[in-house]
C-alpha positions as CSV (number, residue, x, y, z in Angstrom):
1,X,172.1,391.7,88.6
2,X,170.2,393.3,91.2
3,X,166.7,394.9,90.8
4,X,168.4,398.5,90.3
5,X,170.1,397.6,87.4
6,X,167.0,395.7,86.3
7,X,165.4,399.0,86.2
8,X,167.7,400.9,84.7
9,X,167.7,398.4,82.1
10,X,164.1,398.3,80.8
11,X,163.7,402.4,81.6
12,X,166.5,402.6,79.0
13,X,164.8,400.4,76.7
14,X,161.0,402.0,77.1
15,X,162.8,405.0,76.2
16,X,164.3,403.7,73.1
17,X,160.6,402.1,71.8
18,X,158.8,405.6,72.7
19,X,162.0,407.4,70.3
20,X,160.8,404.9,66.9
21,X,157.1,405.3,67.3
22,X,158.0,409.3,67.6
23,X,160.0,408.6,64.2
24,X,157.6,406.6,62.4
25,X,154.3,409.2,63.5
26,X,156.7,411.5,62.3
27,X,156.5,409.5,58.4
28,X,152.8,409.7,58.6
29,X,153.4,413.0,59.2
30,X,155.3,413.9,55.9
31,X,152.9,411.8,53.9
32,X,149.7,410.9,55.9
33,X,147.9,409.3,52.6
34,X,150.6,406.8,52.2
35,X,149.2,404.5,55.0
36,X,146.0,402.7,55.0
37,X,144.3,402.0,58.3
38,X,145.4,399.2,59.2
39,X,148.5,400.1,59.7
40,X,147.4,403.4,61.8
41,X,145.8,400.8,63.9
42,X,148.9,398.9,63.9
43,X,151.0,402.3,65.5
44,X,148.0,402.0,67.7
45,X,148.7,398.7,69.6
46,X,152.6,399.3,69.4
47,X,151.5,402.4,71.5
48,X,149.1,400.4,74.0
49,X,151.6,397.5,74.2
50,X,154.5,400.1,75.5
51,X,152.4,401.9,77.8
52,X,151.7,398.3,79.2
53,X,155.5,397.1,79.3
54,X,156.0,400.3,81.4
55,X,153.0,400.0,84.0
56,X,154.0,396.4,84.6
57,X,157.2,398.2,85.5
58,X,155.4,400.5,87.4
59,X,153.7,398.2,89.6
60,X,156.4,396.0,90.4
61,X,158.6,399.1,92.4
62,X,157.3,398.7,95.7
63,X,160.0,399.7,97.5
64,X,159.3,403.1,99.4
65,X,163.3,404.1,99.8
66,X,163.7,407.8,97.8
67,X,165.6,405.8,95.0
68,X,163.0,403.8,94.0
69,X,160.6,406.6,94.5
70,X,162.4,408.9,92.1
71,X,162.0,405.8,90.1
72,X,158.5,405.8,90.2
73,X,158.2,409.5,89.1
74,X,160.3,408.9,86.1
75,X,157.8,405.8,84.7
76,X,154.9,408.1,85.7
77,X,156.3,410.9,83.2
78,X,157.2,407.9,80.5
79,X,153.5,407.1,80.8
80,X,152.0,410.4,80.6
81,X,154.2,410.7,77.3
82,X,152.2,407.6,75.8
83,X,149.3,409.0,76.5
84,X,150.5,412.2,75.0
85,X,151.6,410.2,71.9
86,X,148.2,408.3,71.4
87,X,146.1,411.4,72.0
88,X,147.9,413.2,69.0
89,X,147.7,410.3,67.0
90,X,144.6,410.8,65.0
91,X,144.8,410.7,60.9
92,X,142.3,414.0,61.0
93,X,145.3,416.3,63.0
94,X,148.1,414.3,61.4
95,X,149.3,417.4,59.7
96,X,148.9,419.8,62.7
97,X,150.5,417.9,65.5
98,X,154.5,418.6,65.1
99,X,154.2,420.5,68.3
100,X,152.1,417.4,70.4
101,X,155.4,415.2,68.6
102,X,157.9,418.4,70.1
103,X,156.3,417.7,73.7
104,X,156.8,414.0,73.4
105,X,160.6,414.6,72.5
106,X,160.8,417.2,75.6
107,X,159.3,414.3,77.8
108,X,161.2,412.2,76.3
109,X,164.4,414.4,77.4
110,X,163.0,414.9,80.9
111,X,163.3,411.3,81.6
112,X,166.7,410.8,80.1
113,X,167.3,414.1,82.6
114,X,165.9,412.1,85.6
115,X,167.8,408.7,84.5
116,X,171.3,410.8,84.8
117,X,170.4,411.9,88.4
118,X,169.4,408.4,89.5
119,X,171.8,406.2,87.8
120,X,174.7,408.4,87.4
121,X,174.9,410.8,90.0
122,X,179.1,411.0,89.9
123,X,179.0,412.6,86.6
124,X,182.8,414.0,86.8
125,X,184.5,410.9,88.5
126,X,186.3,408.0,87.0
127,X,185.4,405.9,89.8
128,X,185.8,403.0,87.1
129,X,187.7,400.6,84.8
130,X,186.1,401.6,81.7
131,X,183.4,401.5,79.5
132,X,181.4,398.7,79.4
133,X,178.5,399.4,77.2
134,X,176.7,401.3,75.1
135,X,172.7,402.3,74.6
136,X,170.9,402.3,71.3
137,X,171.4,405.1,69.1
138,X,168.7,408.1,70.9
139,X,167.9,409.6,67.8
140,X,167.0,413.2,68.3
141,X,166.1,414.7,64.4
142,X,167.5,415.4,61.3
143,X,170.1,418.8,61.2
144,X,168.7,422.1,61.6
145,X,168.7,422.4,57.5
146,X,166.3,419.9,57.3
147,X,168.8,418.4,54.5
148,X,169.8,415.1,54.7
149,X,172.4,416.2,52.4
150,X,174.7,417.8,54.8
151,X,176.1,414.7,55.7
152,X,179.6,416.2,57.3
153,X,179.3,418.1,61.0
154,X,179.1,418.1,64.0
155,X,176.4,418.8,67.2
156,X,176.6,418.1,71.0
157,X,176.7,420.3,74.3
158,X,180.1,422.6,75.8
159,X,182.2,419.8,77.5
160,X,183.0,422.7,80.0
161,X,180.0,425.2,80.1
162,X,180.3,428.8,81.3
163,X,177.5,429.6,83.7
164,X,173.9,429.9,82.3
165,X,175.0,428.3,79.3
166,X,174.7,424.4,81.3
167,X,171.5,423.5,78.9
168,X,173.6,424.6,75.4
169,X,173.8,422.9,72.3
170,X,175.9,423.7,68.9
171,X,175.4,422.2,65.5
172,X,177.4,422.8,62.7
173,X,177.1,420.9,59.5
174,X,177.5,421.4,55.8
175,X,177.7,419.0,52.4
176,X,181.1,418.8,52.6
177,X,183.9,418.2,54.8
178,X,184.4,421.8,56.2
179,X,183.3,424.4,58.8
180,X,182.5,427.6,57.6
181,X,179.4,428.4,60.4
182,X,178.2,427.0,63.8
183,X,174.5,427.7,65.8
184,X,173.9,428.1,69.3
185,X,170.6,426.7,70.9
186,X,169.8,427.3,74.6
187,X,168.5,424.2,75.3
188,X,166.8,421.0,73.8
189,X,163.6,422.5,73.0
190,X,165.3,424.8,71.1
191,X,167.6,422.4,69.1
192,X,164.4,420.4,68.4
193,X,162.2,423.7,67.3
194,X,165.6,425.3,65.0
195,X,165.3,427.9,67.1
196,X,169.2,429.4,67.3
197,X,169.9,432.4,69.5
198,X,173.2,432.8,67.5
199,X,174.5,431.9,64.3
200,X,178.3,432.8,63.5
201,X,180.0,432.2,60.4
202,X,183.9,431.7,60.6
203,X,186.0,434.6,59.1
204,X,187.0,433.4,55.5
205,X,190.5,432.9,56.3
206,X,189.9,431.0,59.4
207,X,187.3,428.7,58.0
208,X,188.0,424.6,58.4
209,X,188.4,421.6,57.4
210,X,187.5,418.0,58.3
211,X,184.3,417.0,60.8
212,X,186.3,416.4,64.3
213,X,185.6,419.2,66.1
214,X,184.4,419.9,69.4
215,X,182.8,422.6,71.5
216,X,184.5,423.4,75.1
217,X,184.6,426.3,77.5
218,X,183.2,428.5,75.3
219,X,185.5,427.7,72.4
220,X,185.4,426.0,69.4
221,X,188.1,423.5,68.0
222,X,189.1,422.3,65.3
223,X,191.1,422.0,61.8
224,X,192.5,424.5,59.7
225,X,194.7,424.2,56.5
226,X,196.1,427.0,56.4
227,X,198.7,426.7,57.7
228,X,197.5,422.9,58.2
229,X,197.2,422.4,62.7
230,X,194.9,423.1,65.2
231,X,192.6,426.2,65.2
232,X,190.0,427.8,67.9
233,X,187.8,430.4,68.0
234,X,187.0,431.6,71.6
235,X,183.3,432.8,71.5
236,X,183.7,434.9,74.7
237,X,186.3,437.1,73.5
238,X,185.8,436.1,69.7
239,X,189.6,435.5,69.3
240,X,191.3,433.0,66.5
241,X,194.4,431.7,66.9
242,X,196.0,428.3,65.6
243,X,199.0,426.3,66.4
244,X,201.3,423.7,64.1
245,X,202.1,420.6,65.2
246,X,205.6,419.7,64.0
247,X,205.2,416.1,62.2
248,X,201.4,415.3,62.0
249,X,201.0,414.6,58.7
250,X,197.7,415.5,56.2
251,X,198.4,411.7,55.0
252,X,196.6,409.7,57.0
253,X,192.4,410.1,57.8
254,X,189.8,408.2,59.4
255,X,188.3,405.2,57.3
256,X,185.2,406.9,56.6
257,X,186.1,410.5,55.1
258,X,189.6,412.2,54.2
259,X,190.2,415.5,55.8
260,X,189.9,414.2,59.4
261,X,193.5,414.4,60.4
262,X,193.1,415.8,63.7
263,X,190.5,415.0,65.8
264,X,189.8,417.1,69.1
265,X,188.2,415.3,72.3
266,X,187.5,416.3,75.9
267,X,187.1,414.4,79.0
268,X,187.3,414.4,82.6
269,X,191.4,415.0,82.5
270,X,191.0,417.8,80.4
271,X,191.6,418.5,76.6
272,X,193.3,416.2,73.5
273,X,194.1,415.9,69.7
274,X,194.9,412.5,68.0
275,X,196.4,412.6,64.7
276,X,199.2,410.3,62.9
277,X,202.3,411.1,61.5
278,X,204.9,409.6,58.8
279,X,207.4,408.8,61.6
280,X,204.6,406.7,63.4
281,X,204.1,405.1,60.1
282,X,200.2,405.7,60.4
283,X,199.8,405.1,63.9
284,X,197.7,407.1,65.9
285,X,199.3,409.8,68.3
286,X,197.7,411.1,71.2
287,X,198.6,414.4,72.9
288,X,197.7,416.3,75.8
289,X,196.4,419.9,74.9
290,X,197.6,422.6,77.5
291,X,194.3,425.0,77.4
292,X,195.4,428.4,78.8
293,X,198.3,428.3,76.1
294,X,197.1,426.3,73.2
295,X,200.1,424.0,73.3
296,X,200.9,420.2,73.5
297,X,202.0,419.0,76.9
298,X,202.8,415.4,76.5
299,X,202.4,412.8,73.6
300,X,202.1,409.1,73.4
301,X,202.3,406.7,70.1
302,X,199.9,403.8,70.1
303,X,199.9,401.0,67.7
304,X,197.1,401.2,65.7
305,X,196.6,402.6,62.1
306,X,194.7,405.6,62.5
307,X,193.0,404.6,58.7
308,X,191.6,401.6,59.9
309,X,189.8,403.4,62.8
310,X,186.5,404.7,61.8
311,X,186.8,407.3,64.8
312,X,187.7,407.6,68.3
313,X,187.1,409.5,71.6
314,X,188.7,409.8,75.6
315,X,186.9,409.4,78.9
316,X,189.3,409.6,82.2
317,X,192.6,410.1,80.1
318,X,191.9,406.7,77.8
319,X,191.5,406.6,74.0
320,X,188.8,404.6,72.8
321,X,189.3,403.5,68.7
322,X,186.1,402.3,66.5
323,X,186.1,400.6,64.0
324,X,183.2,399.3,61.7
325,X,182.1,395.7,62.0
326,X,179.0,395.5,59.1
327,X,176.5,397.8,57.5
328,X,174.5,398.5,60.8
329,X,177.2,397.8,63.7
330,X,180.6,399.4,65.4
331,X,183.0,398.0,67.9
332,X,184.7,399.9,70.4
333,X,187.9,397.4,70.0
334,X,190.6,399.1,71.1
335,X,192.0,401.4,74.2
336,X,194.5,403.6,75.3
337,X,195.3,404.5,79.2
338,X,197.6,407.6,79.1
339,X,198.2,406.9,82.7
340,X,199.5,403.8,82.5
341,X,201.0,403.6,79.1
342,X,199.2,400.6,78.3
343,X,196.8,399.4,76.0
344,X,194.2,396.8,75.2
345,X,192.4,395.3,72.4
346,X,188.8,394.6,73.6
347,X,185.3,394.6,71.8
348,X,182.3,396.4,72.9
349,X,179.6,396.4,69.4
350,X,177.1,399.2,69.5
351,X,174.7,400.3,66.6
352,X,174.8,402.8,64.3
353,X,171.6,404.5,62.9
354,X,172.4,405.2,59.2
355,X,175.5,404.1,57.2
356,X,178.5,406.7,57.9
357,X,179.0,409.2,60.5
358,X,181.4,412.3,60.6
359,X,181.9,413.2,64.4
360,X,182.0,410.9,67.7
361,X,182.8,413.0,70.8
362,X,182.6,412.4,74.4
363,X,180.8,415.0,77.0
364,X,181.8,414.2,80.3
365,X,179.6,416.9,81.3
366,X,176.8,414.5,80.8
367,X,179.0,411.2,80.1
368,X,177.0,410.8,76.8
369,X,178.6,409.9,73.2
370,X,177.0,412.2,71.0
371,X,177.4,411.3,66.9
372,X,176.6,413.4,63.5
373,X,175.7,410.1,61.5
374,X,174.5,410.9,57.8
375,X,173.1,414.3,58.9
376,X,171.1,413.4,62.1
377,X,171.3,414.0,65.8
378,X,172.5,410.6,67.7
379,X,173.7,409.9,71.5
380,X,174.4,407.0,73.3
381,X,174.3,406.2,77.0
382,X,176.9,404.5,78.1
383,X,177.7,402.0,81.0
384,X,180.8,401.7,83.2
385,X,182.4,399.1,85.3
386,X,182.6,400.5,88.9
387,X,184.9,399.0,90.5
388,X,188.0,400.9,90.6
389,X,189.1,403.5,93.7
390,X,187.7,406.9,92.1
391,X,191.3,408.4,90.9
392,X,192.8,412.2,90.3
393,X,195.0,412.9,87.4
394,X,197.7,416.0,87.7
395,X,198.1,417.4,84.4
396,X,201.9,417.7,83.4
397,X,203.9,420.5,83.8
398,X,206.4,419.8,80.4
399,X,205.2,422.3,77.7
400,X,206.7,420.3,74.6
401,X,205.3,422.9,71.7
């Protein structure tokens, strides 16, 4: 591995210890007279042992080409946020500091910003052979209700943003399997603060069901059961409209919740549905969604049993199925390539946060897996294997439905 990739490495991982000493500041927080000094001292040296993980890093760039300088930047920001965090650490302001801990979460953000630019700077391409692996779970907060009861939703940024709306993100959650409202932030801070510049509800007849929806060019999609198929509501001309697909069947869900029959996903190829029908016997189906007329293009059967997957998602026109391993880990074990018509069984185990989780998507806007697990914000980075000739897919022309 060369020393790039070192970097990119322990930068990912400083990121990850600065995120759980936010989190557990932010339990002092909530109940600063549950914790005795020793264990404030204790956050303490956690603090002063990261800030001197990421100097050491620091000091041994001394390269002077503009990638390693950007580098150096980036650790100089994920310093100054230590410091940040110490400084507002005091048991006297414990109760008064939630916007020092809303600056550490912006710096935080900032450097995952600057990681993107250096390490990924082909956002768009599928200049690869797949995914390799995946980060840590980020952990950005609990849901904008502040209600760890509204366990089924759904948050992440457009897949295809319209301009000025590049820095957009969208929650939408409730306590049960349904979508009856959505919020519109206009960028991170705001997410973080709760700060919506628009909250819609869904017209009664048009409201949802089931948690895999997504959020792309303005539009939202997802599942409707009346009649039971594919809805959207475009939010720039505020139009419904719906579409049946002959066969998919209400019969067959993801392991973790019923009511997920059709799951939406967007990638670098364009837009998709997966669902399972009784003529598949179970199996997951994948189809190609034509986006001008709302209609399926092209599908494909695979051969797995869509209730044994606990979700899935597509990056450069392949599925990727998930299933759950134990109480605390998932394994990507399973892909699809639409392009070649062939599939693989392979295992990539990443971690989950809490227990169950309602949405997975991919953004290929920011190549970031972003997951509503047990009411809280998650993302993942994830890692590809360059090595492939970047490649151009032409949508089909054959309108099926």
């Amino acid at each position: 591995m060369g020393k790039l990739g070192e970097y990119e490495i322990k930068v990912t991982e400083y990121e990850e210890k600065i995120v759980k000493l936010t989190a557990k500041i932010e339990k002092m927080e909530e109940n600063p007279d549950g914790y005795s000094e020793s264990e404030r001292n204790e956050i303490k040296i956690e603090i002063k042992q990261v800030e001197a993980l990421i100097v050491d890093l620091q000091l041994s760039i001394n390269g002077s080409t503009a990638v390693l300088k950007s580098l150096r930047v980036q650790i100089t920001v994920m310093v100054e946020t230590l410091n940040r965090l110490e400084k507002t650490y005091d048991k006297n302001l414990i109760l008064v500091t939630r916007r020092e801990y809303l600056k550490v979460q912006l710096q935080l953000e900032e450097c995952e910003r600057r990681h993107q630019e250096l390490f990924y700077p082909n956002i768009g391409s599928c200049a690869h052979t797949g995914i390799t692996k995946l980060s840590k779970p980020i952990v950005s907060q609990l849901n904008a209700h502040l209600n760890a009861g509204y366990k089924f939703g759904g948050w992440g940024k457009d897949s295809k943003p319209i301009p000025d709306r590049e820095s957009m993100y969208w929650y939408s959650g409730y306590t049960s399997a349904s979508i009856i409202d959505i919020r519109f932030y206009t960028n991170y801070k705001n997410l973080i603060l709760r700060n919506h510049f628009q909250h819609h509800s869904l017209q009664t007849s048009w409201r949802g069901t089931g948690t895999n929806f997504i959020f792309r060019d303005n539009t939202l999609y997802y599942q409707i059961n009346s009649p039971f198929g594919l809805a959207k509501l475009n939010f720039t001309t505020m139009a419904y409209e719906s579409r049946v697909i002959p066969k998919a069947s209400s019969g067959f869900s993801y392991a973790y919740f019923s009511s997920q029959n059709f799951d939406f996903a967007a990638d670098e190829t364009g837009l998709w549905v997966t669902y399972a029908t009784q003529q598949s016997a179970g199996r997951m189906v994948i189809a190609k969604i034509n986006e001008a007329s709302f209609g399926i293009e092209e599908k494909m059967e695979t051969s797995i049993y869509k209730p044994g997957v606990s979700n899935a998602f597509m990056v450069c026109g392949t599925l990727y199925a998930v299933r759950t391993i134990d109480t605390i880990t998932e394994e990507i074990f399973y892909k699809y390539d639409t392009k070649t018509k062939e599939e693989t069984y392979i295992s990539i185990p990443f971690e989950r946060f809490q227990e169950k989780y309602s949405n997975l998507h991919y953004n290929p806007a920011d190549q970031k897996l972003y997951m509503y697990n047990d009411g809280y914000y998650v993302q993942y980075h994830l890692w590809f294997n360059h090595t492939a000739v970047a490649t151009t897919t032409t949508a089909p022309q054959v309108l099926l439905t």
